[in-house]
N, C-alpha and C positions, 0 to 999 in steps of 0.2 A: 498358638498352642494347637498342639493337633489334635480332631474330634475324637474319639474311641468308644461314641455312644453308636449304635446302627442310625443310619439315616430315616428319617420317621413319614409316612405318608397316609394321607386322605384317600378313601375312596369315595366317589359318590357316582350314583346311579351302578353298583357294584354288582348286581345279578347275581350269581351264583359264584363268581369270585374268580374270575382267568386270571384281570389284571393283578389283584392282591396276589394270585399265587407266584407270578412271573417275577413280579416284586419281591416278597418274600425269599423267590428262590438265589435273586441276585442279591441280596444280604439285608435288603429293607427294614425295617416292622413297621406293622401296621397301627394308627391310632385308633381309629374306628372307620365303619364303612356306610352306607346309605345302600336303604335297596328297599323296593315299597312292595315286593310281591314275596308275599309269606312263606310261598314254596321253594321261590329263588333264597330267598334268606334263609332258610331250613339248612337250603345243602351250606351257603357259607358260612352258617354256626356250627355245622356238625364237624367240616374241617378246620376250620382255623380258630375258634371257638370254645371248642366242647373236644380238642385232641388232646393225649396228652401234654402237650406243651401249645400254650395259646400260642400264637403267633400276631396276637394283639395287644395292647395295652389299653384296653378299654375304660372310658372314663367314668367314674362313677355313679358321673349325672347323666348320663345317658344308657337308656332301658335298650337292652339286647332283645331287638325284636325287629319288625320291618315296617319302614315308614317313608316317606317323603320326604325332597331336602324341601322341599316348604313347611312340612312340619318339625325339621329340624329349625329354620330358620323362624319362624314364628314362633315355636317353645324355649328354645336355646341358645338367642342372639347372642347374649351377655356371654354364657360360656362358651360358643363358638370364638365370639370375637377375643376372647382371655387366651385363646391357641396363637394367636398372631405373635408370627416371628420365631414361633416353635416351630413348626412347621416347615419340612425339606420340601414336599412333594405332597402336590391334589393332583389324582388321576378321576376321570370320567369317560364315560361312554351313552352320552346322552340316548335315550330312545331313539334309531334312528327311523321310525315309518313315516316320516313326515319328508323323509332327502331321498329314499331309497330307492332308486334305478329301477328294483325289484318289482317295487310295488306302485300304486299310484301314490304321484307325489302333489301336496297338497299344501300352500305355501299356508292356511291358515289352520293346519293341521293341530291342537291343542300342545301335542307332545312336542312340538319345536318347543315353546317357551319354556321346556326343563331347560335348556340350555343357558338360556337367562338368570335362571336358577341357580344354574352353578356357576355362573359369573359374578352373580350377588356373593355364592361364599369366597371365593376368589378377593372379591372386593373386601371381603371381611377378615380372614384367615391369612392372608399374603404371604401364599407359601413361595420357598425361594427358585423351586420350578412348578412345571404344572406341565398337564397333558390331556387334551382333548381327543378321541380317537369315535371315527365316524364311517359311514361305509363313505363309497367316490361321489353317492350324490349328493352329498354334503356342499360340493364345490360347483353345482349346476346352480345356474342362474336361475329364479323365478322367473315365468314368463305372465302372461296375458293371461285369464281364466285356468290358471293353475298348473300350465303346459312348461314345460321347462327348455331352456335355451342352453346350448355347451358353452358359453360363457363366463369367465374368472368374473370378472367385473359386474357387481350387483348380486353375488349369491350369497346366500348366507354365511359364509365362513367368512367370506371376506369383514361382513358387519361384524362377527364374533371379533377376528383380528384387529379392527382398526378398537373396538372394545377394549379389547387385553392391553393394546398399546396406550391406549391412554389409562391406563390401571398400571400402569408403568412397565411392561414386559417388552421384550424383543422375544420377536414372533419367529418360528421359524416352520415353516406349512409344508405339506407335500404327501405325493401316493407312494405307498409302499405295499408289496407282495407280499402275505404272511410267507410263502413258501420260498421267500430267500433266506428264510432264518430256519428252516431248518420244519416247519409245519406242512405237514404230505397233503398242501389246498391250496389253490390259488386262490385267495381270500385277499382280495384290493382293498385298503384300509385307507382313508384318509387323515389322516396326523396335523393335529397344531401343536408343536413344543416349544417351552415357554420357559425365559429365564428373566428372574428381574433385573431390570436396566440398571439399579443403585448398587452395581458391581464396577471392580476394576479389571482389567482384561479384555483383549479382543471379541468382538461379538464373533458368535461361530453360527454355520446354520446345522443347527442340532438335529434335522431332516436326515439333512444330508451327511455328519458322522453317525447318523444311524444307518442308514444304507451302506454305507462305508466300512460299517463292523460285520456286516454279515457273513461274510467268509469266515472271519477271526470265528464269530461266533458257533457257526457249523463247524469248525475246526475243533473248540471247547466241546460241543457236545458227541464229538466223536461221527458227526456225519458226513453226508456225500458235500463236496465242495464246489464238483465239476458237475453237478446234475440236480434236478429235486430230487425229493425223497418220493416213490409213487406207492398207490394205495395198497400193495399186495407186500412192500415193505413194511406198511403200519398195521394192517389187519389180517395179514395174512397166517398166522397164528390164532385167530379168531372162526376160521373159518368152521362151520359145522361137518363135512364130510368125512365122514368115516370117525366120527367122535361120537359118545355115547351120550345121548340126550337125556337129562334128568328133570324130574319135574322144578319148575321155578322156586327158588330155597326162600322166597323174600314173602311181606303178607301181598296178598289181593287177591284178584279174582283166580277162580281154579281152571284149572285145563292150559295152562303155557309151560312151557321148557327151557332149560338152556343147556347150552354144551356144557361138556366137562374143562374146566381149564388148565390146560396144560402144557407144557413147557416144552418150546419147539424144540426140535434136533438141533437144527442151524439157526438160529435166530439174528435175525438183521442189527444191525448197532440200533435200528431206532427201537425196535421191537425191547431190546435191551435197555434202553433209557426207559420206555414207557412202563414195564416191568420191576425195574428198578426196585428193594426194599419189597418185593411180594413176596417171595418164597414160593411156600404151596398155598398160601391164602388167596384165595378168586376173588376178584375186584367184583362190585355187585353190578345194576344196570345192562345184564347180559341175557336177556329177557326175551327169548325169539319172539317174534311177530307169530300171528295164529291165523297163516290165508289159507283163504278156502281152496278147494279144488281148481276153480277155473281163475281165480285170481294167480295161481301158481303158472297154469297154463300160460296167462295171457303175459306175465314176468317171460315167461321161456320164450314166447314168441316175439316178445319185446328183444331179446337178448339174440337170437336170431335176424333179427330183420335193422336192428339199430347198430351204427358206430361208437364203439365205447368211446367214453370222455369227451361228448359233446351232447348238448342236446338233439333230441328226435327232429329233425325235421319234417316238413309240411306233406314232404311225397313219404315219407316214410310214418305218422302218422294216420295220415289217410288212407293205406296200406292196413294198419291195426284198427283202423275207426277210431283212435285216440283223440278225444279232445284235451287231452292235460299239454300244454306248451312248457312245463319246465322238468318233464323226468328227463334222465341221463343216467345212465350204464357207468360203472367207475371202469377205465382203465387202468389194467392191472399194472403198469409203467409207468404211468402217468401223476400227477397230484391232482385228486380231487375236486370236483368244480367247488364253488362256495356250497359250506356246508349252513343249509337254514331251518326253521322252524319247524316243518313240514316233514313227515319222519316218509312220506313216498316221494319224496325228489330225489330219491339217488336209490340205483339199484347196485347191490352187489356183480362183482365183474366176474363172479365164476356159478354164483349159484340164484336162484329165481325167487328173491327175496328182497325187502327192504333190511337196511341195515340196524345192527343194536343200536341201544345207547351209548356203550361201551365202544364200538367200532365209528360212531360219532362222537364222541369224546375222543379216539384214539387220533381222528382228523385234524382234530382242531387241537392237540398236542396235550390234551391232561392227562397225565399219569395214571396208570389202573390204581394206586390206594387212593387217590381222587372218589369221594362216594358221592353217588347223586342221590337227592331224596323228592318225596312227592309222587306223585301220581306220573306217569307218563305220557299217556296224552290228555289232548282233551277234545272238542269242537263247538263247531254253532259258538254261539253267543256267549261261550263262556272261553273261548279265544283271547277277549279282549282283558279278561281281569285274572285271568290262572293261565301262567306258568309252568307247566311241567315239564319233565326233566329233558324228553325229546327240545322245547323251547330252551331248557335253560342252556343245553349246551349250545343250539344254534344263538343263540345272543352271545353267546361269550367270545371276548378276546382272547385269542389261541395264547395261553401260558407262556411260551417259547417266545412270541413278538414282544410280551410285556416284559420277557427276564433281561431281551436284549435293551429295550428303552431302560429299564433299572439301570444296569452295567453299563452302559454309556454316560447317562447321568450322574454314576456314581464318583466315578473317573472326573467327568466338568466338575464336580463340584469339589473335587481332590485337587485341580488344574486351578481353579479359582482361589480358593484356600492359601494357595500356594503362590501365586502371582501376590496376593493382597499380603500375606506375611513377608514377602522377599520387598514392596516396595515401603510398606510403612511400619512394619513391624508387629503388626494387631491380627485378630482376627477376624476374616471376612465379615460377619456377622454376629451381633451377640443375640445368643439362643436367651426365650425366657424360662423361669423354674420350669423345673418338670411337673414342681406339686400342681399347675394348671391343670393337668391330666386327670386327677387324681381325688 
């Protein structure tokens, strides 16, 4: 019998919501999501929550608000485990500062064992795929005193994998570009996708039909197929010159600005996707930065003396006195280096500024009615437990890479469905009630 309910899916460790939305946007729904930072979970209540039309089926035993999958799993085993076999799809994006290239990597870092975490609900929930998504040092080996080795063999993904495998999955692992799908960053993602073994049909590596759909997929969203999409495509309708600055419309502190929003002459197909369902209503987040006089200066002489879309090198920071080792100029052709945390790692490629939240959102492919909530920045020691919207969009999985793992998966399991009906007559899996949810 053929399904005709939307395919239904987990989120855990959800942030501000990329992956639900990519999901959602390839035909998904969501059952509920996990996320422990109250500002990150603001913005993914205020969209998918609290919009006119939920795009969750929230369950009744669990309180809309933000918490921990360990305090989902110590309060809620019973009803967690009562989802088993309802269940299409658990997506996560463990914390990654424990694997991250970026940063110092620290094999006893606390935040690795989320990921344990979300292999307990995995073990409980046995959704019929799943998807792990991590930065690339995911796949670095732990070394000696915490130093790490470029080695497959002994890294943590690997432990994960041989895990899922004996949880019954066929694993299918690998690095993927978000900027082949159509997002204006080269943002290196590491991926485990995962189907359960107690299917009939060829194993596939589900990696590798995702890299494989990326053209299809940039063809679907009306973009470049032969090139990435570069930064003056995605923001360059954003830019403030020669637009009228009004004072900041949202609450906080006083004395900021943003431009007026409005609707370019010629606008790029991405600019048109991003746009999409706005009208004349201005996306919020578009909050200019407040530099000072010589911080302005030291931007222009930065943009002057540096290569766009690469970081400063050594002779050319020593040249500014600069000790920061990770700014970088956007080139205006180019896609974006990794967009992160940190609202001065990337400067605008025509003007002597850091960029909005909206033009970092616009990188990482959320849509302008996309609203961010919270505070925008933060620092010092409140880094470690708040969230703001500058963080939430840098943690987030670019939209566009989630919509395409949705659309592929939707398909396998249409492919499956259909092998298991042609050779015994049944259907692949029987779903349980839905009243579980409820």
């Amino acid at each position: 019998m053929k399904k005709t309910n939307p395919l239904r899916f987990l989120d855990v460790f959800a942030g501000c919501g990329g992956i639900s939305l990519g999901l959602v946007n390839a035909g998904w729904r969501g059952v509920f999501a996990i996320e422990k930072n109250p500002l990150a979970f603001s913005t993914l209540e205020h969209n998918f929550l609290k919009a006119e039309k939920s795009m969750f089926d929230w369950p009744s035993w669990l309180p809309k608000q933000a918490m921990t999958a360990e305090d989902l799993l110590l309060t809620y085993p019973e009803q967690v485990h009562s989802l088993r076999g309802s269940i299409d799809l658990m997506v996560g994006g463990p914390p990654c500062q424990g694997f991250s290239v970026a940063g110092r990597r620290d094999p006893k870092d606390p935040r690795n064992k989320l990921t344990e975490q979300y292999l307990a609900l995995v073990g409980l929930v046995a959704p019929r795929f799943l998807v792990i998504e991590n930065v690339a040092g995911f796949d670095i080996r732990f070394g000696s005193n915490g130093k790490s080795r470029p080695s497959n063999e002994g890294s943590y993904a690997m432990y994960v994998m041989e895990r899922l495998r004996k949880l019954g999955y066929r694993v299918s692992n690998g690095l993927v570009n978000c900027a082949e799908f159509g997002v204006p960053q080269n943002r290196f993602r590491y991926l485990i996708i995962c189907e359960l073994e107690n299917t009939s049909g060829v194993a596939v590596d589900l990696v590798k039909t995702l890299t494989q759909f990326s053209a299809k997929f940039r063809i679907s969203k009306g973009l470049p197929v032969n090139r990435y999409v570069g930064t003056a495509e995605a923001i360059g309708d954003l830019t403030i010159a020669n637009k009228t600055r009004v004072p900041y419309s949202s609450s906080g502190p006083p004395g900021y600005y943003e431009a007026v929003y409005e609707p370019p002459r010629n606008p790029t197909p991405y600019q048109t996707l991003m746009r999409k369902g706005m009208g004349a209503v201005a996306p919020n987040s578009r909050r200019l930065p407040k530099h000072r006089t010589e911080t302005i200066a030291a931007f222009e002489m930065f943009q002057k003396t540096c290569r766009p879309g690469v970081k400063a090198s050594d002779a050319e920071r020593k040249i500014l006195g600069m000790s920061k080792h990770t700014r970088t100029m956007l080139h205006p052709k180019l896609p974006s280096p990794t967009v992160t945390t940190l609202p001065d790692d990337i400067l605008h490629y025509s003007e002597p500024r850091i960029l909005t939240v909206r033009e970092n959102a616009r990188l990482q492919s959320f849509p302008d009615w996309f609203s961010f909530q919270g505070k925008y920045t933060t620092g010092g020691e409140k880094r470690k437990s708040e969230t703001p919207r500058y963080s939430q969009v840098g943690n987030a999985v670019p939209p566009l890479l989630s919509e395409a793992i949705g659309r592929i998966l939707a398909e396998r399991y249409k492919t499956l469905e259909k092998q298991a009906n042609a050779s015994t007559g049944k259907k692949l899996f029987i779903r349980q009630k839905r009243s579980v949810c409820t």
